[in-house]
BASEDREN-777853 format. One record per atom (N, C-alpha, C): residue in three letters; x, z, y. Coordinates in steps of 0.2 Angstrom, whole numbers, plus 5000, padded with zeros to 4 digits. Example, Ala and Ser with C-alpha at 12.3 -4.5 7.8 and 13.67 -1.06 7.14 Angstrom:
2
<r Ala <5066 5039 4972>> <r Ala <5062 5039 4978>> <r Ala <5066 5039 4984>> <r Ser <5064 5035 4989>> <r Ser <5068 5036 4995>> <r Ser <5064 5039 5000>> 
This chain:
267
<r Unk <4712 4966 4565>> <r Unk <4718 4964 4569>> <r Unk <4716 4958 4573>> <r Unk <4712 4952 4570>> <r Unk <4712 4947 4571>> <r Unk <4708 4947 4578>> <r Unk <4703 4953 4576>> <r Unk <4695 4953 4580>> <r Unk <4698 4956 4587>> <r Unk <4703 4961 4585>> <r Unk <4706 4963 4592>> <r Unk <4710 4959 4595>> <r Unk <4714 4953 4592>> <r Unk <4718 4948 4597>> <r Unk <4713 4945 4600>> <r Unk <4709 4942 4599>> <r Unk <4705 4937 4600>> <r Unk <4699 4940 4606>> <r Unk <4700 4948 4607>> <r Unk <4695 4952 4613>> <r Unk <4703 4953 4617>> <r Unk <4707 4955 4616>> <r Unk <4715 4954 4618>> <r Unk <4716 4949 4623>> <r Unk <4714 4943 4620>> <r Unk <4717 4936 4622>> <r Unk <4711 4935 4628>> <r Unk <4705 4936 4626>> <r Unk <4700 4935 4631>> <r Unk <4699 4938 4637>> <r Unk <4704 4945 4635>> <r Unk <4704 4948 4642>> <r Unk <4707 4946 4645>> <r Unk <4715 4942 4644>> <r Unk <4720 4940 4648>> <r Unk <4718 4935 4653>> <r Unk <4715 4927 4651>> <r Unk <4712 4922 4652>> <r Unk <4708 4925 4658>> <r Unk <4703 4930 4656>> <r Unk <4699 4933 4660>> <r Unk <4701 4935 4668>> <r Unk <4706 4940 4668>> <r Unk <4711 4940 4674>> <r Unk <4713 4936 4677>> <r Unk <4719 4931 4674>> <r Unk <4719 4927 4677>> <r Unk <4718 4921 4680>> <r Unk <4708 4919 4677>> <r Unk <4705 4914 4680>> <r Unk <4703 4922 4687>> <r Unk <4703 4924 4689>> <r Unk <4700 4928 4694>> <r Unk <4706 4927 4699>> <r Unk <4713 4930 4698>> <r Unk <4718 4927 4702>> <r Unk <4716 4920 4704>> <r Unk <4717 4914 4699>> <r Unk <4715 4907 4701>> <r Unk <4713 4908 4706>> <r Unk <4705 4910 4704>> <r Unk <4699 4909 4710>> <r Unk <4701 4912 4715>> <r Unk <4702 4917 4716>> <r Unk <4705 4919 4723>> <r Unk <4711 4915 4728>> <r Unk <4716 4914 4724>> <r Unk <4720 4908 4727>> <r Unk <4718 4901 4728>> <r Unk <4712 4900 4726>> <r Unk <4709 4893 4727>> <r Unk <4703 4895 4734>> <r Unk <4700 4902 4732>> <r Unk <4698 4901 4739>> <r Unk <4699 4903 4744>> <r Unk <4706 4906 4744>> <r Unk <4710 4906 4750>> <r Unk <4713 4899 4753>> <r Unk <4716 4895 4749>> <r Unk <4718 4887 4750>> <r Unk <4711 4884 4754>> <r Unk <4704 4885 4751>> <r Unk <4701 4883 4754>> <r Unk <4699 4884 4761>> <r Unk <4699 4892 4763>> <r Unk <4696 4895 4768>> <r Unk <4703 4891 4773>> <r Unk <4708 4892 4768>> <r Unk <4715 4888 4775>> <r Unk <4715 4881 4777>> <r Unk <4711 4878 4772>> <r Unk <4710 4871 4773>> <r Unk <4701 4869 4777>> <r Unk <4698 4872 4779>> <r Unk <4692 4872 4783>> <r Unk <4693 4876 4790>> <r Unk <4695 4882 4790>> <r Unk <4697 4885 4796>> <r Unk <4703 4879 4801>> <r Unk <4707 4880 4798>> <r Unk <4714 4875 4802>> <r Unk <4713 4868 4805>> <r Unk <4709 4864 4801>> <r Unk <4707 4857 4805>> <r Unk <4701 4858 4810>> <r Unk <4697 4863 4808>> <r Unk <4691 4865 4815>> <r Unk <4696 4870 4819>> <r Unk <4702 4870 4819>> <r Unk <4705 4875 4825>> <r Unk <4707 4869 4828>> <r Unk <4712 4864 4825>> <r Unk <4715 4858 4827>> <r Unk <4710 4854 4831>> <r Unk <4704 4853 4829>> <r Unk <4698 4849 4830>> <r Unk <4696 4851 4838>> <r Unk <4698 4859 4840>> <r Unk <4695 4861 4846>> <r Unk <4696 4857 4852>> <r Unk <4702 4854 4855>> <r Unk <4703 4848 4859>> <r Unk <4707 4842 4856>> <r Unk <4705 4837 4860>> <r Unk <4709 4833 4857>> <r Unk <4714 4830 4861>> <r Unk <4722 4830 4858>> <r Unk <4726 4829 4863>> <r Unk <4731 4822 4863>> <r Unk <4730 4820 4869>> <r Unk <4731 4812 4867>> <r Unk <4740 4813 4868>> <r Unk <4743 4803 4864>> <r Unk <4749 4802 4864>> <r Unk <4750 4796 4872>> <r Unk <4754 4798 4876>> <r Unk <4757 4794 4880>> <r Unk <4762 4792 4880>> <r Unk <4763 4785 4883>> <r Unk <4770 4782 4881>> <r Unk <4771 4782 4890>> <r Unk <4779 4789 4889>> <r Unk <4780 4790 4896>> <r Unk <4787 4788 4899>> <r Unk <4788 4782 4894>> <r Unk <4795 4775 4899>> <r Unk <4792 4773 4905>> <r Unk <4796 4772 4909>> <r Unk <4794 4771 4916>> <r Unk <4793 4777 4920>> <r Unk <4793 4781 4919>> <r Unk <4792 4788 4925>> <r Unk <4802 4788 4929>> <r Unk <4798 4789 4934>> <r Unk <4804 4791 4938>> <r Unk <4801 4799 4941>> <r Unk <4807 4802 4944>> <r Unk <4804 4809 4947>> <r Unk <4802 4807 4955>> <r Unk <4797 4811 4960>> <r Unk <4800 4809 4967>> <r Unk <4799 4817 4968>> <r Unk <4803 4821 4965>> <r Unk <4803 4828 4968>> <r Unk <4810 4830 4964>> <r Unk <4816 4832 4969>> <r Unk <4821 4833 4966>> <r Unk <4824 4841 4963>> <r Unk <4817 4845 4964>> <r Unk <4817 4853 4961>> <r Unk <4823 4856 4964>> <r Unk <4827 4856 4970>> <r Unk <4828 4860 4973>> <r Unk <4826 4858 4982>> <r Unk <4824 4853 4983>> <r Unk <4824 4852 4990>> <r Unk <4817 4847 4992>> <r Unk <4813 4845 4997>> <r Unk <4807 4844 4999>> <r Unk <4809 4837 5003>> <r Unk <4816 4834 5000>> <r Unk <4819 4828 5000>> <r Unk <4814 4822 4999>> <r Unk <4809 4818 5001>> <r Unk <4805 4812 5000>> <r Unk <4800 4814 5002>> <r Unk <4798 4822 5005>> <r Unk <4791 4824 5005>> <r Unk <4790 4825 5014>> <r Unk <4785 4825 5015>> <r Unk <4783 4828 5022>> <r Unk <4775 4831 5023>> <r Unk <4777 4838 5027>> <r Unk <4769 4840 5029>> <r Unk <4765 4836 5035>> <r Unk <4760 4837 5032>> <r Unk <4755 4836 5039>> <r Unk <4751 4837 5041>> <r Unk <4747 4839 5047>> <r Unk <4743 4845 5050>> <r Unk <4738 4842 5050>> <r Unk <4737 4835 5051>> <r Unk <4732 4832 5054>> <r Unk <4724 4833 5048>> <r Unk <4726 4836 5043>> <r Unk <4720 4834 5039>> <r Unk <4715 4842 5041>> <r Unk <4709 4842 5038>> <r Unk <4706 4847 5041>> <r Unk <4705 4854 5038>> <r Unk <4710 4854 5033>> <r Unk <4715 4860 5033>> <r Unk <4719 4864 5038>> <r Unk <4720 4861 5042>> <r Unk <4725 4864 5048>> <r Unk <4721 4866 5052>> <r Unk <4715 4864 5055>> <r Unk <4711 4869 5059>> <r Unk <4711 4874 5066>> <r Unk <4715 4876 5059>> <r Unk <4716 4883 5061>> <r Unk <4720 4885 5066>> <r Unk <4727 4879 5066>> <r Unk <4732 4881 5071>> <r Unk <4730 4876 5075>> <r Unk <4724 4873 5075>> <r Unk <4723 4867 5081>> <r Unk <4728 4861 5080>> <r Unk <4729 4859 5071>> <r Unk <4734 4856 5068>> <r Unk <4740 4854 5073>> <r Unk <4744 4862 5073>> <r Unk <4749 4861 5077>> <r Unk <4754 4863 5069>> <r Unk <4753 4866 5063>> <r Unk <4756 4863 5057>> <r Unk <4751 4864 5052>> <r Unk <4754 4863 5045>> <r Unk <4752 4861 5039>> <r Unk <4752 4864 5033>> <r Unk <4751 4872 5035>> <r Unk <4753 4877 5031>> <r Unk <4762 4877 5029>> <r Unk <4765 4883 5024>> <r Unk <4771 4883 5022>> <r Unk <4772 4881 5016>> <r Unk <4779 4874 5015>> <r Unk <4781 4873 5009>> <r Unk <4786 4874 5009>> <r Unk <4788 4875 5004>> <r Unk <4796 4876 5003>> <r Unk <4798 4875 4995>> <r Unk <4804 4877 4993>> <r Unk <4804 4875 4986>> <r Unk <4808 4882 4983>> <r Unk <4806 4883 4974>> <r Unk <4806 4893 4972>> <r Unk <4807 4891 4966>> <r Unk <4815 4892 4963>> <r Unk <4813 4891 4957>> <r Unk <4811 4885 4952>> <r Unk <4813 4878 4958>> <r Unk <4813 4871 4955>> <r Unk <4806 4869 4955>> <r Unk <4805 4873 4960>> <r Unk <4796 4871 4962>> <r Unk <4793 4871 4967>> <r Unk <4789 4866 4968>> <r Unk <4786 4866 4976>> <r Unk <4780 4872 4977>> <r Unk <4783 4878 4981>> <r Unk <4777 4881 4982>> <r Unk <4776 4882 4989>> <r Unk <4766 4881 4991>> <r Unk <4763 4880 4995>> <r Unk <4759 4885 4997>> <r Unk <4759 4889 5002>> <r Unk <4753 4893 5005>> <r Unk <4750 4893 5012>> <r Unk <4747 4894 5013>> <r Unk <4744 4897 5022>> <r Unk <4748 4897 5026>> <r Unk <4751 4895 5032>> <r Unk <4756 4899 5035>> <r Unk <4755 4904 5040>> <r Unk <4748 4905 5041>> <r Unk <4745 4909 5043>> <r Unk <4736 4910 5041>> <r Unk <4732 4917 5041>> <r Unk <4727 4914 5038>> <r Unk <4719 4911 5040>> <r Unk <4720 4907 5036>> <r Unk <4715 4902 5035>> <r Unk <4717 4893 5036>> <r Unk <4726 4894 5039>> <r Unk <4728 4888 5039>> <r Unk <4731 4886 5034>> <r Unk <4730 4878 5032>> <r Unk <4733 4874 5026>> <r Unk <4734 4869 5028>> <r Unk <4735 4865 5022>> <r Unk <4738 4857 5027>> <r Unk <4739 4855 5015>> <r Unk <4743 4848 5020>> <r Unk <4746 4844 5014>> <r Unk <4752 4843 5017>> <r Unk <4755 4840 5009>> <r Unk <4763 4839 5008>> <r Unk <4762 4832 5006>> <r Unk <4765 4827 5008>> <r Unk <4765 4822 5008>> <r Unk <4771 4817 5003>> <r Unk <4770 4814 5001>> <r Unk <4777 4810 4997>> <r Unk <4779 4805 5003>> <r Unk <4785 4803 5004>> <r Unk <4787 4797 5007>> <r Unk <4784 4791 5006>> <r Unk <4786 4792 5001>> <r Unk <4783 4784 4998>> <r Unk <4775 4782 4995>> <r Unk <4774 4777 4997>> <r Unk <4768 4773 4998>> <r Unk <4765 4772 4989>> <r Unk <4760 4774 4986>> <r Unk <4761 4769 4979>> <r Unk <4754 4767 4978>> <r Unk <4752 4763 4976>> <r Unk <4745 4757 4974>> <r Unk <4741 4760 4966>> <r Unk <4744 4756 4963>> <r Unk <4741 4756 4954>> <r Unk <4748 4763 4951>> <r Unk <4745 4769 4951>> <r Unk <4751 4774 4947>> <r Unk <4746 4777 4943>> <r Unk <4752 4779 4939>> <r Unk <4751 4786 4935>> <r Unk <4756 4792 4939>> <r Unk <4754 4797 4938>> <r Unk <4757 4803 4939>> <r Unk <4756 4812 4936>> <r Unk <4763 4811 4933>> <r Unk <4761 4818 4929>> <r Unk <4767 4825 4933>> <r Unk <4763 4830 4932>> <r Unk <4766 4836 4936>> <r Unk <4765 4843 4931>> <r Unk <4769 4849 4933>> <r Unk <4766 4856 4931>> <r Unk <4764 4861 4936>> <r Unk <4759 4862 4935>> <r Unk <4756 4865 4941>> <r Unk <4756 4875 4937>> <r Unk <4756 4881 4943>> <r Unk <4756 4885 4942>> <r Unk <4754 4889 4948>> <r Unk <4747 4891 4949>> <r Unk <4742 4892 4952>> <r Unk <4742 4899 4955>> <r Unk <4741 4902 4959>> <r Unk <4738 4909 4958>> <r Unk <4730 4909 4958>> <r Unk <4726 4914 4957>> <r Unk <4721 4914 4953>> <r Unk <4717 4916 4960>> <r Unk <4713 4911 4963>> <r Unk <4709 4913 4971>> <r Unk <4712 4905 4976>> <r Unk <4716 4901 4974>> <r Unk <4719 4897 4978>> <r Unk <4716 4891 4975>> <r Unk <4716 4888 4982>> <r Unk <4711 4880 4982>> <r Unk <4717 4876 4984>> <r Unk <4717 4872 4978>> <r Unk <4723 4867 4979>> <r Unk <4722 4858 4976>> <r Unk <4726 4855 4977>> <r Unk <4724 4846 4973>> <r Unk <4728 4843 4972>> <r Unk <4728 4836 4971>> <r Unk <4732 4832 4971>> <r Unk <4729 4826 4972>> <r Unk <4733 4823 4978>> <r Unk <4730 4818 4979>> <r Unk <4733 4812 4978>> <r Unk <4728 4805 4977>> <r Unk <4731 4800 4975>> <r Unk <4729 4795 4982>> <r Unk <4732 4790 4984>> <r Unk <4731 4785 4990>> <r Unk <4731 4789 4998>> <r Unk <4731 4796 4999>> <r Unk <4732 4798 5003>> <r Unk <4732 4797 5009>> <r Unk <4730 4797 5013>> <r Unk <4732 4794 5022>> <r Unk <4736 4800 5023>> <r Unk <4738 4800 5030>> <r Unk <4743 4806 5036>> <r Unk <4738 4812 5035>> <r Unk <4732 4809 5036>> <r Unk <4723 4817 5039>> <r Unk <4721 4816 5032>> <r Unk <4724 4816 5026>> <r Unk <4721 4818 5019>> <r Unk <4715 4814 5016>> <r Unk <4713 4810 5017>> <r Unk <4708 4806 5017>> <r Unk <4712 4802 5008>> <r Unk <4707 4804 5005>> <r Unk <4711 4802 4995>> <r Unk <4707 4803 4992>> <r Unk <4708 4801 4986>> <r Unk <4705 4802 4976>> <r Unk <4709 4809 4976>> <r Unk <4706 4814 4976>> <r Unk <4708 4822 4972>> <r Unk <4707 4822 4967>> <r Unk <4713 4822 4963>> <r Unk <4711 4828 4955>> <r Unk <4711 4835 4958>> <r Unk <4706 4838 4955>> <r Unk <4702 4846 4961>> <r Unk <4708 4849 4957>> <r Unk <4712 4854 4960>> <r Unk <4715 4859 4958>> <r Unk <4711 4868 4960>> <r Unk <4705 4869 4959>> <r Unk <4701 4872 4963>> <r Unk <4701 4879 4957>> <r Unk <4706 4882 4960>> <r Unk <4708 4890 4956>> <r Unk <4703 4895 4957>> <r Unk <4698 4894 4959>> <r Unk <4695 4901 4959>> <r Unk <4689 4901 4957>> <r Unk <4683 4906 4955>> <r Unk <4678 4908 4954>> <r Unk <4674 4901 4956>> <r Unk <4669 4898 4953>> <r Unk <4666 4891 4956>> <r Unk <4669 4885 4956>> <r Unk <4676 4888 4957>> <r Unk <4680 4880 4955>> <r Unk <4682 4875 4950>> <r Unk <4685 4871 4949>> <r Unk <4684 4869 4942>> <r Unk <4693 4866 4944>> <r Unk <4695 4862 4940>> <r Unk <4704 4861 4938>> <r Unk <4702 4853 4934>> <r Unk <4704 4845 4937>> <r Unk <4703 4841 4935>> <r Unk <4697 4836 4934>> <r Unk <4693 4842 4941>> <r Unk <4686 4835 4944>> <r Unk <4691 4829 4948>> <r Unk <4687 4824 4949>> <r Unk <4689 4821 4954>> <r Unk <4683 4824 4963>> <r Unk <4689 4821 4967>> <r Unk <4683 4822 4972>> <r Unk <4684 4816 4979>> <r Unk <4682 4814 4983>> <r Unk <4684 4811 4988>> <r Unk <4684 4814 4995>> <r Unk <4691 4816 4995>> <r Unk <4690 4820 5000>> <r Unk <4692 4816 5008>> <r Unk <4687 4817 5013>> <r Unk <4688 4815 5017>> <r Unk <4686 4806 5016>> <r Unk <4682 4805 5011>> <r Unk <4678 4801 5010>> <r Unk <4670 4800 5010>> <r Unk <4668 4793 5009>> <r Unk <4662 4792 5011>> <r Unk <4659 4794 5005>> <r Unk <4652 4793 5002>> <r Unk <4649 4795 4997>> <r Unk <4647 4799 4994>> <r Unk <4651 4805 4993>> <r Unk <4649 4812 4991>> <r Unk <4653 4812 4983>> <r Unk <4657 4809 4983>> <r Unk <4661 4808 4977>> <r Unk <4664 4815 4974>> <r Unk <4662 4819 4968>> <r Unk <4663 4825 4968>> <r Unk <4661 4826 4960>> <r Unk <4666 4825 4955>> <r Unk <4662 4825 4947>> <r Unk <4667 4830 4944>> <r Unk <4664 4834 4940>> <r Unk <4667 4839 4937>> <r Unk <4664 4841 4930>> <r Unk <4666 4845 4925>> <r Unk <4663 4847 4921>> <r Unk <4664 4855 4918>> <r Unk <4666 4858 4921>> <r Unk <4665 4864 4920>> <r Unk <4668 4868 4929>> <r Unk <4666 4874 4927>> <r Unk <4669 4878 4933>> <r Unk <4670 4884 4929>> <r Unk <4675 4887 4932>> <r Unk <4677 4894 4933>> <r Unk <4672 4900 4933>> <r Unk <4673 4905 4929>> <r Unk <4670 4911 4932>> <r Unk <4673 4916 4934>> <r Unk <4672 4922 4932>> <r Unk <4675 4927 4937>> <r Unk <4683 4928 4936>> <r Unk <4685 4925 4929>> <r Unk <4692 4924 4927>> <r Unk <4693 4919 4926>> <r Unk <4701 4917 4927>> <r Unk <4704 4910 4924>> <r Unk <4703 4908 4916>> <r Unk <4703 4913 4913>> <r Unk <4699 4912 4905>> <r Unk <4693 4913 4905>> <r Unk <4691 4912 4908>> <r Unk <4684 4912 4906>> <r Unk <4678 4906 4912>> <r Unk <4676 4900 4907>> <r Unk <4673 4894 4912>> <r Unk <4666 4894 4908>> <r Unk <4662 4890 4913>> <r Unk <4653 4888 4912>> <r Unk <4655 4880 4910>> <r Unk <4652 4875 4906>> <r Unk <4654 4870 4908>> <r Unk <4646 4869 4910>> <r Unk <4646 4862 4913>> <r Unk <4641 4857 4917>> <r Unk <4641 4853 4914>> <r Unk <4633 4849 4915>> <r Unk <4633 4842 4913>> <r Unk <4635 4837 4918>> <r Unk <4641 4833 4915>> <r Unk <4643 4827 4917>> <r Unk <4643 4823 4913>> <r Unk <4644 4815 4917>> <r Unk <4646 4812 4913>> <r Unk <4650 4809 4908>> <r Unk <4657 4813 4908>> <r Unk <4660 4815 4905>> <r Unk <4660 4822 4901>> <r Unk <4657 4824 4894>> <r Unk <4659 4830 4892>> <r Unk <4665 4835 4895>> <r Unk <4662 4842 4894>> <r Unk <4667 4845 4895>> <r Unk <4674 4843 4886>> <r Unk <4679 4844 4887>> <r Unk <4681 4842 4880>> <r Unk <4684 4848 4877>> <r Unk <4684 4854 4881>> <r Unk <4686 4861 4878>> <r Unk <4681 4865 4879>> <r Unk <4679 4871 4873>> <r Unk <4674 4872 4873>> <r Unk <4676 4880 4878>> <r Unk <4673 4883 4880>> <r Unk <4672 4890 4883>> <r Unk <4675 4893 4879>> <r Unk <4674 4894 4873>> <r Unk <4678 4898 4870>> <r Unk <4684 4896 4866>> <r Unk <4687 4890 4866>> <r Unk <4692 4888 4865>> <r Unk <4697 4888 4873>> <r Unk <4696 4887 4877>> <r Unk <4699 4886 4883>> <r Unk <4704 4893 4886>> <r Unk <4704 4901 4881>> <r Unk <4709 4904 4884>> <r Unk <4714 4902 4878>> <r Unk <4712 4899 4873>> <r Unk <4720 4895 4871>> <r Unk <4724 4887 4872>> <r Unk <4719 4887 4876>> <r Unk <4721 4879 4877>> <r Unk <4725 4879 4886>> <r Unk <4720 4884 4892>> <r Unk <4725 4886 4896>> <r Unk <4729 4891 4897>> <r Unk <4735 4890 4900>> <r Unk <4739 4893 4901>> <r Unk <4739 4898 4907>> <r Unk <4733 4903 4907>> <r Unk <4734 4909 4913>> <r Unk <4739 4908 4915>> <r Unk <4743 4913 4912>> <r Unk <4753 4916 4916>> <r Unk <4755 4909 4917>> <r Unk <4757 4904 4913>> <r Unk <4762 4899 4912>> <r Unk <4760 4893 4916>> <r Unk <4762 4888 4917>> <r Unk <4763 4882 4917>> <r Unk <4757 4878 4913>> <r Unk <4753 4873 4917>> <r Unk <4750 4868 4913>> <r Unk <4750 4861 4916>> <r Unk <4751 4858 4910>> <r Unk <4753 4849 4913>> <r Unk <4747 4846 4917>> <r Unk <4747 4843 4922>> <r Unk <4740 4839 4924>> <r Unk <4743 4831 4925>> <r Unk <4738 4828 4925>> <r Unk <4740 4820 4926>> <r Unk <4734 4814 4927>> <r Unk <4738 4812 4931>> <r Unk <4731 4807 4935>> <r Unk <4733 4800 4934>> <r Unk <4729 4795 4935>> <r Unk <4729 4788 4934>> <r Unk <4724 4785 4938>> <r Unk <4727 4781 4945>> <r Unk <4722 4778 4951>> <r Unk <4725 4769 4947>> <r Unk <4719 4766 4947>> <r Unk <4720 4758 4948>> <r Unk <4715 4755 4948>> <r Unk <4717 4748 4953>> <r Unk <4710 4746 4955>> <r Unk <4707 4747 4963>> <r Unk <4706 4745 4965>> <r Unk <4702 4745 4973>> <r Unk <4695 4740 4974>> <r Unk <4688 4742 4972>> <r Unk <4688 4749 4970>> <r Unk <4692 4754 4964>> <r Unk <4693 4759 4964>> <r Unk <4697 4761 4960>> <r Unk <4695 4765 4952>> <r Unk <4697 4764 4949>> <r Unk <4695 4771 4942>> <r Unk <4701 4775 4941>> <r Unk <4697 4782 4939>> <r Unk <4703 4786 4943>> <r Unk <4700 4791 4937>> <r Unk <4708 4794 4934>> <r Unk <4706 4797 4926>> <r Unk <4711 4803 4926>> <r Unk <4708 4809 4924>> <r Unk <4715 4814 4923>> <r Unk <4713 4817 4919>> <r Unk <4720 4821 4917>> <r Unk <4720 4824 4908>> <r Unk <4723 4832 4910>> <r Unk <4724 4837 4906>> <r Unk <4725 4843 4908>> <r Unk <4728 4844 4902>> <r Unk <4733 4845 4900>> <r Unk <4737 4847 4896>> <r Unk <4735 4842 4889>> <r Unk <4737 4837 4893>> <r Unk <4736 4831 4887>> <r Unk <4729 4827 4884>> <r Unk <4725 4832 4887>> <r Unk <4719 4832 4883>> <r Unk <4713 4827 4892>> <r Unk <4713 4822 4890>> <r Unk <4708 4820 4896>> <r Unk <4703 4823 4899>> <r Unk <4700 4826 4905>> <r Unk <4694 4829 4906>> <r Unk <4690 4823 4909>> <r Unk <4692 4820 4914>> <r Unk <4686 4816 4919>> <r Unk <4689 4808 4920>> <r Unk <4682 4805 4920>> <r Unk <4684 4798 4922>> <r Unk <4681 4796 4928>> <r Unk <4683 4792 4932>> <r Unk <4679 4791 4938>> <r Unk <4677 4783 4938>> <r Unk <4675 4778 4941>> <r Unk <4673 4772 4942>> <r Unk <4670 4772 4949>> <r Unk <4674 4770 4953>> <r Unk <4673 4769 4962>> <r Unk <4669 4761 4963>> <r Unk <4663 4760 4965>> <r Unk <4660 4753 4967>> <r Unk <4661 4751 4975>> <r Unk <4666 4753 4976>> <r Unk <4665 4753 4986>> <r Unk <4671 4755 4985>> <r Unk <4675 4751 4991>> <r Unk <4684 4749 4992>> <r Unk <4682 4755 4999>> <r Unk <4685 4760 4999>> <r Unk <4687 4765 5005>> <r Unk <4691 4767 5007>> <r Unk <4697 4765 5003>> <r Unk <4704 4766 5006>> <r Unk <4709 4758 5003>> <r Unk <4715 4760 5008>> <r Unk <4720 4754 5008>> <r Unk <4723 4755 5000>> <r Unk <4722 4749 4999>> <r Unk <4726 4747 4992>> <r Unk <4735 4752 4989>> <r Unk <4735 4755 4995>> <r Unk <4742 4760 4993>> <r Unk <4742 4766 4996>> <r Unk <4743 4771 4997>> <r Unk <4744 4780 5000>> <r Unk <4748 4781 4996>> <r Unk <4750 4786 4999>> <r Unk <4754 4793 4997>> <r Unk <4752 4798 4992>> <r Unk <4756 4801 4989>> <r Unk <4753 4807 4984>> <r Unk <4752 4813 4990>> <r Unk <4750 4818 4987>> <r Unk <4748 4824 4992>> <r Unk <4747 4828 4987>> <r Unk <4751 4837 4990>> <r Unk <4750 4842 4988>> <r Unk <4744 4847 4992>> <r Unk <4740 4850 4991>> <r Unk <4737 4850 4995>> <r Unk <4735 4860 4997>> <r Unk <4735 4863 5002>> <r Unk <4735 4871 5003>> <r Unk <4727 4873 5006>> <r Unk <4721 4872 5003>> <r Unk <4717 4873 5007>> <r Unk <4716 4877 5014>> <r Unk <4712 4876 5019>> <r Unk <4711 4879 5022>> <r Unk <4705 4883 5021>> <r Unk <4703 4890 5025>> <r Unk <4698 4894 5025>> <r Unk <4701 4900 5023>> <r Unk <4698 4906 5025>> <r Unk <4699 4913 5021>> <r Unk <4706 4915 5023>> <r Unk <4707 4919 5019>> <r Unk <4715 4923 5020>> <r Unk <4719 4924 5013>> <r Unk <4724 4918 5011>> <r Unk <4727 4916 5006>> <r Unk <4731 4915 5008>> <r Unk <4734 4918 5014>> <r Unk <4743 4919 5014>> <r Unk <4750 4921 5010>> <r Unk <4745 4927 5005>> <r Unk <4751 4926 4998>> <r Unk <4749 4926 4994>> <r Unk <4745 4919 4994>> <r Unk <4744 4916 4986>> <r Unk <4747 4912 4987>> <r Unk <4749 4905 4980>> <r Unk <4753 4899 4981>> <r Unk <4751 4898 4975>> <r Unk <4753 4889 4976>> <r Unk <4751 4886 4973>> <r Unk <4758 4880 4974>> <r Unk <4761 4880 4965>> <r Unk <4768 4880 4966>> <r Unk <4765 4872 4959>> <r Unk <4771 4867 4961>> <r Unk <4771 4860 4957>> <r Unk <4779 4858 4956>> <r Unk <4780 4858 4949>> <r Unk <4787 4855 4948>> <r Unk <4785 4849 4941>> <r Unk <4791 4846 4942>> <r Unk <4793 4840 4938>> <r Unk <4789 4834 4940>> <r Unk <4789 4832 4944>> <r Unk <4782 4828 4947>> <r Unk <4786 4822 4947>> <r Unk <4785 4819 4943>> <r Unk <4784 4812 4940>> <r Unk <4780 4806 4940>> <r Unk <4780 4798 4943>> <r Unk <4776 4794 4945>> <r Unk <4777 4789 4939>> <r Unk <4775 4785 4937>> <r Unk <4775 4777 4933>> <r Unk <4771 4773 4938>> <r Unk <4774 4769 4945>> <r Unk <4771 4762 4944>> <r Unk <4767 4758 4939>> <r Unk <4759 4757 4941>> <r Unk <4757 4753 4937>> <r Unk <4755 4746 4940>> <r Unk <4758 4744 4945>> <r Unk <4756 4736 4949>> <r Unk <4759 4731 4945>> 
């Protein structure tokens, strides 16, 4: 009896350490997998007291188009493509094709932050611009939705230099990007990026000009992509913001729509 408890008692131990392990190496796998999931981008905290809106999500109250940039072309900048507002959001197209143009804000701003949600259709060349002139002339963060394009380069449009920094582009799908060498890493990897952008949905962008020369920085859903460092003064110490509808091709029902678009003076 003794010899059998004691082969009894060993079997039970036995089992049990086997459960153990199993639940210890599950705990484990949970605790290695979840911080390399977390780790895939990293998403900064911003302190966003001081933002004011200048788009009131039903009306185009503070904004104006203008033809003059060389997006309009087309009509012999007699306008500046169509905006209007859809659903608490400024959406912008062609008003015929291959004409576009910009939207302009009323007011003039210098040192800002500006953060928006943007929601693309997939083929549309779009930006935002920071310092703006009337003829488009700015610091772009690229809103460049299509195959080749990239979402959160900067560029100088209508500028001297060839100013143009990017680190990844698109390929034949919105989930699916190559990144590039730049000077800034790409910060999402190819294969993390159909969970980090929002195809269908909404995704936050946001830009920071200061300085003239200027350093000019944008984040895409929290997570910074590109820094710029401008050594030549090219434009006036203050511009407009700008929406912008590319010109070229035939993109009269696509759109490229922007709500909640909020500024923080930084002067």
């Amino acid at each position: 009896m003794e010899t059998d408890c004691i082969q009894g008692c060993n079997r039970q131990p036995a089992g049990t350490a086997g459960r153990v392990l199993r639940v210890l190496s599950l705990f484990a796998i949970l605790f290695v997998v979840l911080p390399v999931r977390a780790a895939e981008f990293s998403v900064e905290q911003f302190d966003d007291t001081g933002f004011r809106a200048i788009f009131d999500g039903h009306s185009l109250a503070g904004w104006h188009p203008s033809a003059l940039s060389t997006h309009s072309a087309a009509s012999l900048h007699r306008s500046g493509g169509s905006w209007g507002v859809e659903d608490g959001a400024i959406a912008g197209t062609q008003d015929r094709p291959g004409n576009g143009g910009i939207l302009l804000s009323d007011e003039a701003f210098g040192n800002v932050e500006i953060v928006l949600e943007a929601r693309i259709d997939f083929g549309v060349d779009s930006g935002v611009f920071l310092r703006s002139s009337e003829s488009g002339a700015a610091y772009q963060m690229t809103v460049d939705y299509y195959p080749g394009g990239s979402v959160g380069g900067i560029y100088g449009e209508a500028l001297s230099g060839n100013i143009f920094v990017k680190n990844f582009e698109f390929l034949d799908a919105p989930s699916r990007i190559h990144p590039l060498a730049s000077s800034v890493p790409l910060p999402v990897s190819p294969e993390a990026w159909p969970r980090f952008w929002q195809v269908d949905g909404w995704n936050q962008l946001r830009a920071r000009i200061i300085g003239n020369p200027p350093t000019v920085t944008t984040w895409i859903n929290g997570v910074r992509f590109m820094l710029f460092e401008d050594h030549e003064r090219r434009l006036p110490d203050a511009g407009a913001i700008a929406l912008q509808v590319h010109g070229g091709g035939d993109h009269t029902n696509q759109f490229a729509r922007y709500r909640n678009i909020r500024v923080k003076p930084l002067d």
